[in-house]
Each structure stands twice: as C-alpha cells, then as structure tokens.
C-alpha positions in Angstrom: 171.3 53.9 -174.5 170.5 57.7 -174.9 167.2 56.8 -177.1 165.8 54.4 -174.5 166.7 57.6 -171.5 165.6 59.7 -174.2 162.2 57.5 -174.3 161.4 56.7 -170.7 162.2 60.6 -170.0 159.2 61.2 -172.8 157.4 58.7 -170.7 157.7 59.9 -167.7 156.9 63.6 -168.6 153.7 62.4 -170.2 152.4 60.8 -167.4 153.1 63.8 -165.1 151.3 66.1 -167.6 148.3 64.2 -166.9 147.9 65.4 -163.6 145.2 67.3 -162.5 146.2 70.9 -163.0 142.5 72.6 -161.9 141.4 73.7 -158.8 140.8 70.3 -157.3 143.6 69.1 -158.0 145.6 71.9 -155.6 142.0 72.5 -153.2 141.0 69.2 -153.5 138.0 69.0 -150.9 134.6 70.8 -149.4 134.7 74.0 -148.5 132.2 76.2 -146.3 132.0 79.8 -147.6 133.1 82.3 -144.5 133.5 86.1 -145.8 131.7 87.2 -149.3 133.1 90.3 -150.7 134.4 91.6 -147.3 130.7 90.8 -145.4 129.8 88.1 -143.4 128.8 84.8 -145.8 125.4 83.8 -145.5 124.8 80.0 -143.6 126.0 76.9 -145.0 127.2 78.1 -148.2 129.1 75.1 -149.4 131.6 74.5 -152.4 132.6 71.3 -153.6 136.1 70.6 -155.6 136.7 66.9 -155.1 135.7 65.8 -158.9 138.2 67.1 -161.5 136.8 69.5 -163.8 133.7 70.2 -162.1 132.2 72.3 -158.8 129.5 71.6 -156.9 128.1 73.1 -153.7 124.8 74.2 -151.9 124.1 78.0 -152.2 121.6 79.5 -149.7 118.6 78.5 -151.1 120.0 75.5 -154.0 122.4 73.0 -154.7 124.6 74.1 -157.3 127.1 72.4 -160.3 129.2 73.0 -163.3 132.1 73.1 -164.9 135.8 74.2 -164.1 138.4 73.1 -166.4 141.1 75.9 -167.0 144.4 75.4 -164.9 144.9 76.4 -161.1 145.4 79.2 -160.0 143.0 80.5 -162.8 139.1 79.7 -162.0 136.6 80.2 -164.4 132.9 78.7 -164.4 130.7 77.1 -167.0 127.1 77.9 -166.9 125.8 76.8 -163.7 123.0 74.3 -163.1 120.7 75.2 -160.1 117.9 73.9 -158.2 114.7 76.2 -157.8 113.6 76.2 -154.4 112.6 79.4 -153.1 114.0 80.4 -149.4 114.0 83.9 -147.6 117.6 84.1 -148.6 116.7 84.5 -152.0 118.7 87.6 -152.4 122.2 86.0 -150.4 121.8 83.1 -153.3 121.7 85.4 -155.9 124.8 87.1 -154.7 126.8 84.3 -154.2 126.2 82.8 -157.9 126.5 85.7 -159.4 130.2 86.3 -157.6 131.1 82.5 -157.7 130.9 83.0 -161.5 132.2 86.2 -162.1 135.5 84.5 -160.2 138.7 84.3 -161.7 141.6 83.4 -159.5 141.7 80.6 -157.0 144.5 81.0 -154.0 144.4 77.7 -151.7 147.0 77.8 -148.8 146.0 75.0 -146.0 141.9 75.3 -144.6 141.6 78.5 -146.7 140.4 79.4 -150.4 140.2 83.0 -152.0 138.7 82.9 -155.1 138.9 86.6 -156.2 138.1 88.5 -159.5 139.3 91.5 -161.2 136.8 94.1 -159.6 138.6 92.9 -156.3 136.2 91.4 -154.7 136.5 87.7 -152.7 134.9 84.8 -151.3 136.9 83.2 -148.6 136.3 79.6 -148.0 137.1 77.7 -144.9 138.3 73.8 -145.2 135.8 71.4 -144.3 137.2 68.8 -142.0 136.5 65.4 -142.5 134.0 63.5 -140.3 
C-alpha cells in the first residue's frame, strides 16, 4: 500500500509540474500598455500573453513576437521579430521595444501588469476586457 501512495503521489506531482509556470500562465490575456517608464504610453500599445512561451503585441508602429520561457515572476525576451512599417511614432516604437526587452520582472495583480527591470524603470499594462 505505501508503494502504490508512494506512486500516485509521484503522479500527481508530475502532472502539476507541467503547469504553465511563465507569464501567461499567471497574466494569461491582452494587455493595453498605459504608463512607460513613468510617462504617458503611446496609443494602442498592445501585449499579448495568451500562448505559453511566447509574446505578442502591436507596438506603435508594428506588430511584434517572440519568445518568453523563464518562470513567472521573472520575464525575459528572445530576440524579437518585428514588422517594418514606418509611422510618425517611430521614435515611441523604438522605446517601447527597447524597454519591453530590457524587462525582467513581471508583477500581475487583477487588470494590471508591471513588468519592471533593474534600472527601475516600468511599463504598466492595463487588462484588456473581453468583447
């Protein structure tokens, strides 16, 4: 009897370890960017954390993906794939991509996301509600 408890306790911790442990898996959902680094965000800056392992999002000018694999609260980009459409908010864009990836801690509680990095600065997100 205690190597079949033994076993289905085994079991049953495996299958929880296979959870998703990055940011989607504690943000799961779309976010609309609403402060960056203590300014106003520029308009419709969007990020996406409903796939596991991945981000997606439209930046000023671009849509935007890539990877995000390490474990929540920790965020950390791959190398970002982006469209190249020019726009007036060229310089907003460049901002944003260049903060998004120098993040490196993810904070959801309720409608809001901080993703924050060791120079202290922020991008606050703001909860997307569902249509």
């Amino acid at each position: 009897m205690p190597r079949l408890t033994a076993c289905c306790l085994a079991s049953l911790l495996l299958t929880a370890c296979q959870g998703d442990e990055t940011i989607s898996g504690y943000a799961n959902g779309v976010w609309t960017l609403t402060e960056m680094d203590g300014g106003p965000a520029p308009a419709q800056v969007i990020l996406d954390v409903t796939e596991q392992g991945r981000i997606s999002g439209h930046s000023p000018c671009n849509r935007y993906s890539g990877s995000q694999n390490v474990p929540y609260p920790w965020f950390e980009t791959g190398p970002l794939s982006v469209t190249r459409m020019a726009c007036p908010e060229l310089e907003a864009e460049t901002r944003y991509l260049a903060l998004l990836h120098s993040m490196t801690l993810a904070e959801a509680t309720g409608d809001v996301l901080i993703l924050s990095n060791e120079a202290g600065e922020e991008l606050i997100f703001a909860r997307q509600l569902a249509d």
